[in-house]
C-alpha positions in Angstrom: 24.6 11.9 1.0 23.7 11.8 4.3 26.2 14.3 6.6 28.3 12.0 8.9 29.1 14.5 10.9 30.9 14.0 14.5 27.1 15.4 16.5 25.2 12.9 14.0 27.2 9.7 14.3 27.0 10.4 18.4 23.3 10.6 17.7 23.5 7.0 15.5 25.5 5.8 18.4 23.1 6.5 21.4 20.2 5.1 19.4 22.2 2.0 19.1 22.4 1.9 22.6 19.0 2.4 23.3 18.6 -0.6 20.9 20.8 -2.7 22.6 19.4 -2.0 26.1 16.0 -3.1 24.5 17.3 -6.5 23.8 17.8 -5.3 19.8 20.7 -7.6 18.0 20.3 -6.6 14.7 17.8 -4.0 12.1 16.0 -4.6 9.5 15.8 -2.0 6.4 13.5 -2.6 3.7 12.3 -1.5 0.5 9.2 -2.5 -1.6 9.8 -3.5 -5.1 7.6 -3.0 -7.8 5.8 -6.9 -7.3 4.5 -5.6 -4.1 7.0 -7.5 -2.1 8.7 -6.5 0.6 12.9 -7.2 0.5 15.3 -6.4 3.3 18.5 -6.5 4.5 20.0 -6.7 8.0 23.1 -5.5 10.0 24.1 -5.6 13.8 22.3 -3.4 15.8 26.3 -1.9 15.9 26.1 -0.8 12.0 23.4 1.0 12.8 25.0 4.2 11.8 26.7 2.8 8.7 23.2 1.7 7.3 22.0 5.0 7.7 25.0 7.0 6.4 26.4 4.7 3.7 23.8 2.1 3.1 23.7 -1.7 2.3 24.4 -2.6 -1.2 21.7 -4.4 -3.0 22.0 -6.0 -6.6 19.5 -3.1 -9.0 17.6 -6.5 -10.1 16.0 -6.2 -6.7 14.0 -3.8 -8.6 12.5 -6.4 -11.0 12.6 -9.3 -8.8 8.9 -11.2 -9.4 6.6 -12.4 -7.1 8.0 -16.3 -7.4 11.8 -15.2 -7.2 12.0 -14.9 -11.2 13.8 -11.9 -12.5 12.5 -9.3 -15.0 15.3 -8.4 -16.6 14.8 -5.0 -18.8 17.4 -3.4 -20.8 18.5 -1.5 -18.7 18.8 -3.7 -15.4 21.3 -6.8 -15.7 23.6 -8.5 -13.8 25.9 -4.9 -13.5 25.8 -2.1 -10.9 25.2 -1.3 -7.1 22.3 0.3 -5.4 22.6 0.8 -1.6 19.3 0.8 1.0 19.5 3.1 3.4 17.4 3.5 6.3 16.0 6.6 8.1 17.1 6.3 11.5 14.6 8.1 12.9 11.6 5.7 12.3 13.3 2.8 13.8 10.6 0.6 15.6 11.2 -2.7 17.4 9.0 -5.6 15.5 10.2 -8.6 16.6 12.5 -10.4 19.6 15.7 -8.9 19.2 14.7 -7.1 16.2 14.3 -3.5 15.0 13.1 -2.3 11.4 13.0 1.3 9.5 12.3 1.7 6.2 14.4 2.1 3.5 15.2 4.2 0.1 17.1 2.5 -2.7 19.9 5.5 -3.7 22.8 5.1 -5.8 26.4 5.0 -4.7 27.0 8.7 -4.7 23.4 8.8 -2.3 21.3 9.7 -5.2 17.7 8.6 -5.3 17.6 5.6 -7.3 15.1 6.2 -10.4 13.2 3.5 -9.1 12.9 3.6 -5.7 8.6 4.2 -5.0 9.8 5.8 -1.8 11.1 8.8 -3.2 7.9 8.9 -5.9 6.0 9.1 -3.0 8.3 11.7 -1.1 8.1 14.0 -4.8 4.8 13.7 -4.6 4.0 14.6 -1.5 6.4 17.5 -2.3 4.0 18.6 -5.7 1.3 18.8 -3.0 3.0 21.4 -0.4 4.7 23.2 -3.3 0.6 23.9 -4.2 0.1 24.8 -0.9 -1.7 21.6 0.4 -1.7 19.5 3.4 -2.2 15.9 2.8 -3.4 13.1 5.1 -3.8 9.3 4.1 -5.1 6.6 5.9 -4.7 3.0 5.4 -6.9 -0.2 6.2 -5.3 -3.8 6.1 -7.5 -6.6 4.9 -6.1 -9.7 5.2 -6.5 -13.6 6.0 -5.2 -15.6 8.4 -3.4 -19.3 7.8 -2.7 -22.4 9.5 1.2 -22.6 9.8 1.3 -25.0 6.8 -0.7 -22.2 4.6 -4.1 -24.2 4.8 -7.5 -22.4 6.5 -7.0 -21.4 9.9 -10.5 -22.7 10.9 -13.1 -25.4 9.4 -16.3 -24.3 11.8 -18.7 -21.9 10.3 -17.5 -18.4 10.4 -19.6 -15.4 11.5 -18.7 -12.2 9.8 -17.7 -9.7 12.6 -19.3 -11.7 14.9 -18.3 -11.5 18.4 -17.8 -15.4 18.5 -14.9 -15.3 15.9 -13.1 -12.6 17.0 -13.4 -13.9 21.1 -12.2 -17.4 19.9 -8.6 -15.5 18.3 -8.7 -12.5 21.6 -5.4 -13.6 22.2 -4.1 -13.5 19.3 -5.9 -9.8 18.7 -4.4 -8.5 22.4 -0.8 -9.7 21.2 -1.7 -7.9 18.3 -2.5 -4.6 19.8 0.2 -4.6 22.2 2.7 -5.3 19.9 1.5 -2.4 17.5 1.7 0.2 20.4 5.3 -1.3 21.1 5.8 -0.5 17.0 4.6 2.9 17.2 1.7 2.4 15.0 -1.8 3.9 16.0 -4.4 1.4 15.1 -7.7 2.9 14.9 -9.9 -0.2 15.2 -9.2 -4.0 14.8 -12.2 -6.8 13.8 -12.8 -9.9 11.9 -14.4 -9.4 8.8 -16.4 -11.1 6.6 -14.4 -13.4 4.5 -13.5 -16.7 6.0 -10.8 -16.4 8.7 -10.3 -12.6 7.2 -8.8 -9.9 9.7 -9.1 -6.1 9.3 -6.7 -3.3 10.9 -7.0 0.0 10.1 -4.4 2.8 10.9 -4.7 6.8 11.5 -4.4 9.4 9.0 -0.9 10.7 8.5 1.5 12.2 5.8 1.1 9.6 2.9 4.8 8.7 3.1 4.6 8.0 7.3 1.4 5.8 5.7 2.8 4.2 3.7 5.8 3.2 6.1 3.1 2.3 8.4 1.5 -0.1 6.2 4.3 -2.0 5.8 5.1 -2.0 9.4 2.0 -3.3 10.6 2.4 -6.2 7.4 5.3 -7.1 9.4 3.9 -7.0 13.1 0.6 -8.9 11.7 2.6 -11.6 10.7 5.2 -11.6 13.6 2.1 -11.8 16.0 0.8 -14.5 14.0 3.6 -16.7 14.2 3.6 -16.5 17.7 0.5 -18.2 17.8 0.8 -20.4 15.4 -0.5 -18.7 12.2 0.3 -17.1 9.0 -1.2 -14.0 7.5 -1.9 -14.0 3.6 -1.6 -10.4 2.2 -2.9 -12.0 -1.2 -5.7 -10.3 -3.1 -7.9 -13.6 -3.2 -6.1 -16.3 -0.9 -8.6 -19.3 -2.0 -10.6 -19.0 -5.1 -13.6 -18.6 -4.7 -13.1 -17.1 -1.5 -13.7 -13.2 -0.2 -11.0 -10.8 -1.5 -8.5 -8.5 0.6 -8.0 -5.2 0.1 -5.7 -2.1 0.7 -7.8 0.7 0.8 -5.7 4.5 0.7 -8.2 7.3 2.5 -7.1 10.8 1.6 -7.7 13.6 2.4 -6.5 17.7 1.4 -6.7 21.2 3.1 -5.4 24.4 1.9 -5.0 28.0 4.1 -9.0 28.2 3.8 -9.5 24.6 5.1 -10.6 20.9 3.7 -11.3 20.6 0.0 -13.7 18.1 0.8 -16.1 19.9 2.9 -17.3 23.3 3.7 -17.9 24.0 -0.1 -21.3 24.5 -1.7 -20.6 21.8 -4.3 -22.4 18.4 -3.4 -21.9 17.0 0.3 -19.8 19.9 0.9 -17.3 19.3 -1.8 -15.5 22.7 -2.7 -14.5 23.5 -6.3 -11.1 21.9 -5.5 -12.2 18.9 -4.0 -14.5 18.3 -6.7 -11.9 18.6 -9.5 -9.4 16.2 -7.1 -12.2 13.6 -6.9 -12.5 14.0 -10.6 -8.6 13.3 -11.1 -8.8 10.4 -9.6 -11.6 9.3 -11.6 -10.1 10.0 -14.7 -7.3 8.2 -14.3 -8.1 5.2 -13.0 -7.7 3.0 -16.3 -4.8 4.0 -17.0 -3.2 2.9 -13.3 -5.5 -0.3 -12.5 -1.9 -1.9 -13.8 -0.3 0.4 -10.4 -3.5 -0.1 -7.8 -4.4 -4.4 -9.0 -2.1 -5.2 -11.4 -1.6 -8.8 -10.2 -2.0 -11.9 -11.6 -4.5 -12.4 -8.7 -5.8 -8.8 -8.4 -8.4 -9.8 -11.2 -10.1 -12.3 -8.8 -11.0 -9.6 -6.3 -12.0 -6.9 -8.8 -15.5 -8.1 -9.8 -18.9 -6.0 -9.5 -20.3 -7.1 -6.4 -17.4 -8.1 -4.4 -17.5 -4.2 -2.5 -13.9 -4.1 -4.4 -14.9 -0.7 -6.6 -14.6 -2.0 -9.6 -17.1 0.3 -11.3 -15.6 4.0 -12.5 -17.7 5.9 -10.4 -18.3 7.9 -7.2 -21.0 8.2 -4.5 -21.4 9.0 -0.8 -20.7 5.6 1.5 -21.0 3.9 -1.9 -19.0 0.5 -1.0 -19.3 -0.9 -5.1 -17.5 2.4 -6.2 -14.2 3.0 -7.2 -14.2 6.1 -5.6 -16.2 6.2 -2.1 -16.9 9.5 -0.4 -17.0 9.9 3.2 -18.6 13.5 4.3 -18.0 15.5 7.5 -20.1 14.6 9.8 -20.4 14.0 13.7 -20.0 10.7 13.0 -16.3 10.6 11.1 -14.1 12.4 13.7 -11.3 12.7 10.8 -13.1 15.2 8.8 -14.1 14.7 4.8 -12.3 12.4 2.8 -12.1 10.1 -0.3 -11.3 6.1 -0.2 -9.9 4.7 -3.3 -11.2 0.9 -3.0 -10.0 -0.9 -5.2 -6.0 -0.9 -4.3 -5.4 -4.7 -3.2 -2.7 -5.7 -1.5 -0.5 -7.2 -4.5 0.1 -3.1 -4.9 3.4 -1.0 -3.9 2.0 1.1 -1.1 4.3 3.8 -2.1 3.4 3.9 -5.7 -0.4 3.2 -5.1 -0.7 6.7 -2.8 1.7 8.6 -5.3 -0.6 7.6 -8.1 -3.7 8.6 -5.9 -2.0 11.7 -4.8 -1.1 12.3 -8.2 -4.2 12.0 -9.8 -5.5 13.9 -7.3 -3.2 17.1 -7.7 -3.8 16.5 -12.1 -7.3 16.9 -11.8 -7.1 20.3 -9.3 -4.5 21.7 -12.1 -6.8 20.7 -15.1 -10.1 21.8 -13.6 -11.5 19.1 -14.2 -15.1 18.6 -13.8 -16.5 16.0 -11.4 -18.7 13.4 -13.0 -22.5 12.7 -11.9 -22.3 10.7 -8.4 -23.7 7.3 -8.3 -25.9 7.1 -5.3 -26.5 3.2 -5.9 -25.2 0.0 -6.6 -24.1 1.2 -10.2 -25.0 -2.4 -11.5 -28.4 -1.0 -11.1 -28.2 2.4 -12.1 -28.9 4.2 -15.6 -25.7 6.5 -15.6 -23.2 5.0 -17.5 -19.1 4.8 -16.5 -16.4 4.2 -18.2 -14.9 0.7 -18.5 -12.3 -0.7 -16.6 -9.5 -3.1 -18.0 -10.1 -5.1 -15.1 -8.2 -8.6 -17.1 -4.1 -8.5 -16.2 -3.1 -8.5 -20.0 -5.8 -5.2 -20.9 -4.7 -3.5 -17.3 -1.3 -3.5 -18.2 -1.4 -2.7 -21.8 -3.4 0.3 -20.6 -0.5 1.1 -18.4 2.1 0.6 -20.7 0.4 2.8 -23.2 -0.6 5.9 -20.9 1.1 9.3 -20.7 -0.5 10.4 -17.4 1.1 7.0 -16.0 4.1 8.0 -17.5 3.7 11.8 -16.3 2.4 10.7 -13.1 5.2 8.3 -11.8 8.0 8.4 -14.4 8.4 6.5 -17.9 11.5 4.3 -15.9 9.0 3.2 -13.1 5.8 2.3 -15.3 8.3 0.5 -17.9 9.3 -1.8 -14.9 6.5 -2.2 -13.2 4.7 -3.3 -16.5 7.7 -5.5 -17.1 7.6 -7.0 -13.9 3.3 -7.8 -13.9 4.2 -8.9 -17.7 6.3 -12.0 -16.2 3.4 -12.9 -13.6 0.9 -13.1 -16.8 3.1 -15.0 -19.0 4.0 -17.5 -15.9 0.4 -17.3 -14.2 -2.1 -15.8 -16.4 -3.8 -19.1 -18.0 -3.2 -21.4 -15.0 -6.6 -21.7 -13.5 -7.8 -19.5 -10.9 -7.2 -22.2 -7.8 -3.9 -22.9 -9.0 -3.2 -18.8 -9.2 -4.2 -18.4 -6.2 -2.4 -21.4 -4.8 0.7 -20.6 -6.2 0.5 -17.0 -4.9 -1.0 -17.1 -1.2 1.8 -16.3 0.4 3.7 -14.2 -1.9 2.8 -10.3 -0.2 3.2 -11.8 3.2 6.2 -10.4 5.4 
């Protein structure tokens, strides 16, 4: 547990102040379960220190909780037993009027990480990758739609994807946006309207996966505090109308070791060294076993069609927008250097377990030398190389999950049992509705 001592509570107690003379009453601390939604509680910005230290205590169904407040009970989480959330006091960030926010780990009573808590996957992970004697950077890009205030389309005129027009007719709402973001602390690398109806991209600067991941769920809050003000919601869903385009959550990622990137300055193709290669080649490898962790959602099966630029094909290519995997090379043109962008993570996904299954994959395929597969330079509906299949349907993603030792290696047996458990309910309450209805039922379920 944290160490209360006398120099750290006087610490804990100036922040507060600093809070205060902000205009902060009270702080938020979350954690994301394992639906992909994002739970918190709140104390006085006075208890700031006591949410750090000791935590808030939270019921350890919060870890099965379902996207439509139903509960996944396993057998081993009931009605018994404690977890506490407790926040790091160091990333505290002021979203809202009177409000502050940090994120939160779930640990046990004695200050344990709690076995499910995706926070501290991502945090073990992240550790795998120094202990190799890698730096890691992730990025993050936010697609998502915006609402009327009673959930309906924000707009019925004809919508010009990234046209000047659409975005200019919402620039206040897009100045609130990027002023209230710098207030945050987050670094947003470029803001536009996108091609879907009424759809909204933001997309954030490379950091360590777990500040990513943090930041991903910080800017799912400002987005939709910002929208509010001007009277709008944000849907995080995969596919908010049916029929409609799809949102994603794309991860970036990219590695370096003492000689430099892994994904350039090699002689492999585009640049690749013979670790960045066999990383590419993890990732590959294991992606039908963890479409259950990236789009496991009753919805996620909407988005992830050939065609829809979601990656639903098991392949790679340079600035290939239908592949799972898409490469971006060093060039003049990409300031961040080499790096890979899993595409098909929607936003129905646990941020934190999403990158620590990327990262994981990632770090599997470096150990196992495993050899890259042929790129796909095309549209790989039109190309002669064959892939391998993808369970793209709920029920096949998550038996696929359920079944899978890397998962289970990957991310724990405890985690992929729950998380499976928890998508199981969505398909038995959702799967054989019809798609409107799905998405209906849903729009609104990932927003925060």
């Amino acid at each position: 547990m944290e160490d209360a001592s006398p120099d750290r509570t006087a610490d804990l107690s100036a922040e507060a102040g600093r809070l205060r003379d902000e205009g902060v009453a009270i702080v938020a601390g979350s954690v994301t379960d394992l639906a992909g939604v994002t739970r918190a509680k709140y104390v006085p910005v006075d208890r700031l220190g006591a949410f750090a230290r000791s935590g808030m205590g939270v019921s350890p169904s919060w870890s099965v909780f379902c996207v439509d407040s139903g509960i996944a009970f396993t057998p081993t989480i009931g009605v018994a037993g404690d977890l506490r959330i407790r926040i790091d006091p160091n990333d505290l960030r002021v979203v809202d009027a009177g409000v502050a926010w940090a994120p939160g780990s779930l640990n046990d009573q004695h200050g344990r990480p709690a076995p499910l808590c995706t926070r501290t996957q991502l945090v073990l992970a992240e550790q795998a990758a120094a202990d190799r004697g890698l730096d890691v950077r992730m990025g993050g890009e936010l697609e998502c739609t915006m609402l009327a205030a009673d959930g309906g389309p924000a707009s019925t005129e004809p919508w010009s994807p990234y046209g000047i027009r659409t975005s200019l007719d919402r620039s206040a709402f897009l100045v609130d946006l990027a002023t209230s973001g710098e207030r945050a602390g987050l670094r947003f690398e470029q803001l536009h309207t996108e091609y879907g109806h009424d759809q909204l991209e933001v997309s954030l600067a490379p950091d360590t996966p777990t500040a990513t991941a943090d930041a991903i769920i910080l800017a799912r809050i400002v987005l939709s505090r910002v929208a509010a003000r001007h009277g709008l919601r944000i849907s995080f869903s995969p596919v908010p109308f049916d029929g409609a385009a799809g949102n994603g959550a794309h991860l970036h990622l990219s590695l370096s070791d003492a000689d430099g990137p892994l994904l350039s300055g090699g002689d492999g193709p585009h640049g690749l060294r013979a670790a960045g290669a066999q990383a590419i080649a993890g990732v590959l490898d294991t992606l039908p076993d963890l479409i259950g962790v990236y789009a496991g959602s009753a919805v996620s099966p909407l988005r992830l069609k050939p065609g829809n630029w979601a990656g639903a094909t098991a392949c790679w290519g340079l600035e290939n927008r239908e592949a799972a995997v898409r490469f971006i090379a060093a060039t003049p043109g990409n300031p961040h250097g080499a790096n890979v962008e899993l595409k098909l993570i929607d936003p129905s996904a646990n941020p934190y377990l999403a990158a620590a299954a990327f990262l994981g994959s990632a770090l599997r395929g470096i150990d196992r030398h495993l050899d890259l597969p042929e790129e796909i330079p095309e549209n790989p509906a039109h190309s002669d190389i064959q892939t391998r299949a993808l369970p793209l349907a709920q029920r096949d993603a998550l038996d696929a999950l359920a079944a899978s030792e890397t998962a289970a290696e990957l991310l724990t047996p405890a985690i992929v049992d729950t998380l499976v458990a928890v998508r199981r309910y969505e398909t038995a309450t959702f799967g054989d509705l019809p798609a409107a209805q799905i998405c209906d039922a849903l729009r609104l379920a990932w927003t925060c």
